[in-house]
C-alpha positions, -999 to 999 in steps of 0.1 A, spaced: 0 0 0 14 37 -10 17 63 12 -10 81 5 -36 48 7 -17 44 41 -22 84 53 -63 78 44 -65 49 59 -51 66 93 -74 91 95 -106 74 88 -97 54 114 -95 86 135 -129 102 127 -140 100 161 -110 108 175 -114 140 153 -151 146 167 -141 145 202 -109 166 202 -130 192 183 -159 194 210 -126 194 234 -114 224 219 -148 242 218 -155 234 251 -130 257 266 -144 291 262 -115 311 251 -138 340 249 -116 369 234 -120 396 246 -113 394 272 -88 365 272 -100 340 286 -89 302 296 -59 307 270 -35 286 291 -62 258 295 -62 252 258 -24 253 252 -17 230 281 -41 204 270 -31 202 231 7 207 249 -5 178 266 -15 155 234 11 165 210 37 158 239 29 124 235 36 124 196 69 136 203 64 171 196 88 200 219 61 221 234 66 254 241 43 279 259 52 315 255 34 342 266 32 375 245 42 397 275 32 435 271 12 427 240 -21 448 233 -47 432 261 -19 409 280 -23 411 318 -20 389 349 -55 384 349 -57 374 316 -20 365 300 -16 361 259 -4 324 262 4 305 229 14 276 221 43 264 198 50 222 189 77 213 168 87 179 159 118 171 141 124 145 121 151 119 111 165 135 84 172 173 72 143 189 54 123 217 55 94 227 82 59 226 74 40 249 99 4 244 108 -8 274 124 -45 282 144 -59 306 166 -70 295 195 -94 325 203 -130 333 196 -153 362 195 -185 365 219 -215 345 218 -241 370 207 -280 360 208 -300 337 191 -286 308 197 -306 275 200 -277 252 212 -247 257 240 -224 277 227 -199 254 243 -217 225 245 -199 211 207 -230 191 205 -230 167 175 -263 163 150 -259 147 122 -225 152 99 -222 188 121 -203 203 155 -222 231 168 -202 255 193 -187 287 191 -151 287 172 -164 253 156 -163 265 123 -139 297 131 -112 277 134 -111 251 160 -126 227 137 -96 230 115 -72 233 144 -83 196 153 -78 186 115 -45 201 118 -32 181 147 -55 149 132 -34 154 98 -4 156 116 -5 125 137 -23 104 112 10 114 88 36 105 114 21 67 121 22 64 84 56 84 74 77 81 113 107 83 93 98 115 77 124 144 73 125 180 84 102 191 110 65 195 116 54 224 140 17 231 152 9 267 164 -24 275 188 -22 315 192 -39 341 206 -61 376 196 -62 362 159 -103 381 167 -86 415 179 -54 418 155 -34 389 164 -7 409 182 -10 390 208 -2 360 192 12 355 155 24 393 153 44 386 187 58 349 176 68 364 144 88 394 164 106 364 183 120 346 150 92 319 152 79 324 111 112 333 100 125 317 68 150 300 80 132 284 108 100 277 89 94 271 51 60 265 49 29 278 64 -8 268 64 -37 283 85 -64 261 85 -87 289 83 -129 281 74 -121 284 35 -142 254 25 -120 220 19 -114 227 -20 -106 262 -18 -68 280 -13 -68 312 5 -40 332 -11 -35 359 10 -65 392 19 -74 427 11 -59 456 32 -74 473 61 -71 508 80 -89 512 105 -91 555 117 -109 577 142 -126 609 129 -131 633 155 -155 665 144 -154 695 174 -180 719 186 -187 740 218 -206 733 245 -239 753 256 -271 749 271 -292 726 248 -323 756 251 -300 783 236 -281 759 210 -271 792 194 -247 797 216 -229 764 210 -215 748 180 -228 712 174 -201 685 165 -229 659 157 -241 682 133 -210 685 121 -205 650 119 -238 650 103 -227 662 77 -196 642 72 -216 612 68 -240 634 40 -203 636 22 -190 604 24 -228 591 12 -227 619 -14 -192 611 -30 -171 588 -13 -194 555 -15 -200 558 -48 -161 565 -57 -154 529 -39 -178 515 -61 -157 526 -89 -128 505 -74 -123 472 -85 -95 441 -81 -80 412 -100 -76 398 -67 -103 365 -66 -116 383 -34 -149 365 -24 -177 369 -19 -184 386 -49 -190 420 -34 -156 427 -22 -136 429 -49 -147 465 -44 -129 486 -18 -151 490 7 -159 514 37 -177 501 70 -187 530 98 -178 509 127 -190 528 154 -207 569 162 -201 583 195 -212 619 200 -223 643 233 -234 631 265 -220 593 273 -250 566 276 -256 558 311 -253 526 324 -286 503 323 -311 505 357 -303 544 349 -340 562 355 -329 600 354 -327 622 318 -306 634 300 -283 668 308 -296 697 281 -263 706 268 -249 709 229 -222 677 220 -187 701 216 -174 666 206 -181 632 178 -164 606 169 -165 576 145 -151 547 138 -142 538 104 -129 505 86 -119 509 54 -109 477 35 -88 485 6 -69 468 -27 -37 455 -39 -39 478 -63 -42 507 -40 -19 524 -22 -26 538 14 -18 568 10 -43 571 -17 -67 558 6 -64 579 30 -56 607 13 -96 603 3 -108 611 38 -87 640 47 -99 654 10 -137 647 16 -134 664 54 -117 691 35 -146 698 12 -168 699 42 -145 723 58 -149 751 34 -187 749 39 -192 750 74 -184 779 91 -158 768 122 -156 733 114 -126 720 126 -117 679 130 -92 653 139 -78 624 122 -65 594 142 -45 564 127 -55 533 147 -41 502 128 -33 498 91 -25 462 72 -13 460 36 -33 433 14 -12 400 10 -13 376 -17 11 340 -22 18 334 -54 -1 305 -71 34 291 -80 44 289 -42 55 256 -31 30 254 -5 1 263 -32 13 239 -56 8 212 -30 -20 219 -14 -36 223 -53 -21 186 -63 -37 169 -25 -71 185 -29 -75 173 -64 -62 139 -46 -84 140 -23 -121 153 -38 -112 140 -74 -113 181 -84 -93 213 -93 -87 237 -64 -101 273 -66 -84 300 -56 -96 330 -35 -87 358 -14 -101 365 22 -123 401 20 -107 403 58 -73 402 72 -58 372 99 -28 364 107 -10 359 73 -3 396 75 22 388 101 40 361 88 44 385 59 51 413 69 70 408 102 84 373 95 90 377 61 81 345 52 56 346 18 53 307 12 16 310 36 -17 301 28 -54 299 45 -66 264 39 -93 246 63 -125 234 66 -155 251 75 -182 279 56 -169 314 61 -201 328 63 -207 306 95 -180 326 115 -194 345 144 -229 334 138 -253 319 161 -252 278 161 -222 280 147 -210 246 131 -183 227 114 -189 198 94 -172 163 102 -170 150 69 -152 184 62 -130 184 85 -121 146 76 -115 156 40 -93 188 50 -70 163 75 -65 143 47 -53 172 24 -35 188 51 -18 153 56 -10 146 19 5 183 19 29 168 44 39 135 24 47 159 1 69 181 12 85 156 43 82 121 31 119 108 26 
């Protein structure tokens, strides 16, 4: 029997071992934010992969965005060498997930199983392909234990807030550099027969429009900033959403409607701060001498951000010379170039030739319309052989009943393994 007959055969016969690591994983609420139980999941897969003689390493991001002692960044780093020289393959998940939310009709950590589906929160984004990861990986080693070069699986943290917690900080210690890792996959809810190349760009800014306060029965007297931030939002609606619209990639963003660039008004805050709930009294009469909003603007590869944000200080310009004394801020709060592996990449090429093994079809090739942590492994590690490959619906991620499907996640082990066989087999 080949080696790839031998690799399928190993994890079929791990199909439940699959299911019940994966309702493991969601049942440790590593709600982020805050930050929670982050240790508890890298000591238990510390714990498993110990035992497939993997080098566990805990690290903690220490003075990374959101690290405390009440709720440390911990990640987790396995590596396991093998008998020969060859390159690193480098399976890397986030541990975290994003709150619950309402409506659903299922524990949210329960990872009860119906049918060919896990239901939790993080099932589908991405602890369902964090257990195929570790699945493919074992299920390769019983077949290939004479395999060269090294295998390493990641579990890291804040992937849901930035990753800088996590990837960004690894990266910063050497962990994705190239001469320590070769290839990368992040088993990311892409669908099975899909290849994530890489994602658009983001920048993410704070507009600030200033007034003066007053009583709010002589408003006169005062200068409101909501209005001015009224007003704003009349411009960007008037001529800057319909100038994204113009804006279009050859990147194979999906879905569909971002291969535009795109602008998202995250959040308004403007005059007096919302009391907290139980509060009976009203509200103090006075005109807002300060606004603010949020915005996320997701932008091309073939834009530059300067261009982009260049845009904004143009359009609050043209509302400057209307208003009478309109004055604003601009604040810079995080910026991430787009990202994109060639489709020649070693790591493409195999993952392309196992799928097609695998389902008995061609891979397709898209582009994430968000960012995760390739961005780091770029940009900080310098290491451009990455891809997003897992199992799992994208449009499942953060929703109520969340779910991962277990015939999926069989059929992305199995690729994930081949990929290994690949590269590693002697």
């Amino acid at each position: 029997m080949d080696l790839h007959s031998r690799i399928k055969l190993e994890i079929a016969a791990r199909r439940d071992d699959l299911i019940a690591l994966t309702q493991d994983l969601i049942r440790i609420p590593t709600l982020n934010p805050p930050g929670r139980h982050y240790h508890q999941i890298c000591d238990y897969l510390g714990e498993r992969l110990l035992q497939q003689g993997f080098e566990i390493k805990l690290i903690r991001a220490h003075d990374s965005p959101g690290d405390s002692e009440t709720y440390p960044r911990w990640n987790l780093v396995a590596r396991r060498e093998g008998r020969g020289a060859g390159e690193c393959v480098h399976f890397n998940s986030h541990h975290d997930v994003v709150e619950v939310g309402h409506g659903w009709t299922r524990d949210p950590f329960g990872g009860e199983v119906e049918g060919d589906r896990i239901y939790g929160r993080g099932a589908c984004d991405m602890k369902g392909g964090l257990a195929a990861s570790v699945i493919a990986a074992e299920a390769f080693i019983a077949a290939c234990p004479d395999h060269r070069g090294a295998i390493e699986i990641s579990a890291t943290a804040d992937e849901e807030t930035g990753g800088y917690g996590g990837v960004a900080y690894l990266a910063q210690q050497g962990y994705f550099s190239p001469e320590r890792v070769q290839h990368v996959i992040i088993p990311e809810p892409l669908h099975k027969d899909q290849i994530c190349l890489g994602h658009r760009g983001v920048w993410w800014a704070e507009i600030e429009t200033h007034g003066r306060i007053a009583h709010g029965s002589m408003p006169f007297l005062g200068d409101s900033a909501v209005r001015h931030m009224g007003a704003v939002l009349a411009e960007m609606e008037e001529t800057l959403f319909p100038l994204l619209l113009t804006k279009h990639t050859a990147m194979p963003v999906i879905p569909e409607g971002a291969r535009q660039s795109t602008l998202n008004i995250n959040s308004i805050h403007g005059g007096e701060a919302e009391q907290e709930p139980g509060y009976t009294g009203l509200p103090a009469p006075v005109v807002p001498d300060r606004c603010r909003i949020v915005i996320d603007r997701r932008f091309l590869i073939e834009e530059q951000i300067d261009e982009v944000k260049a845009e904004i200080t143009a359009l609050m310009e043209r509302v400057k010379a209307r208003r009478e004394s309109f004055t604003y801020e601009i604040r810079d709060l995080f910026e991430v170039q787009p990202s994109m592996t060639e489709k020649d990449a070693p790591v493409v090429r195999s993952t392309a030739a196992a799928i097609e093994a695998v389902l008995g079809r061609e891979a397709r090739y898209v582009v994430s319309p968000g960012t995760y942590d390739q961005k780091h492994i770029d940009r900080i590690g310098r290491l451009k052989n990455c891809i997003a490959y897992g199992p799992g619906e994208l449009a499942l991620a953060h929703q109520p009943d969340e779910w991962v499907g277990i015939t999926d996640m069989e059929d992305s082990a199995k690729v994930m393994a081949l990929v290994l066989a690949e590269l590693l087999a002697p």
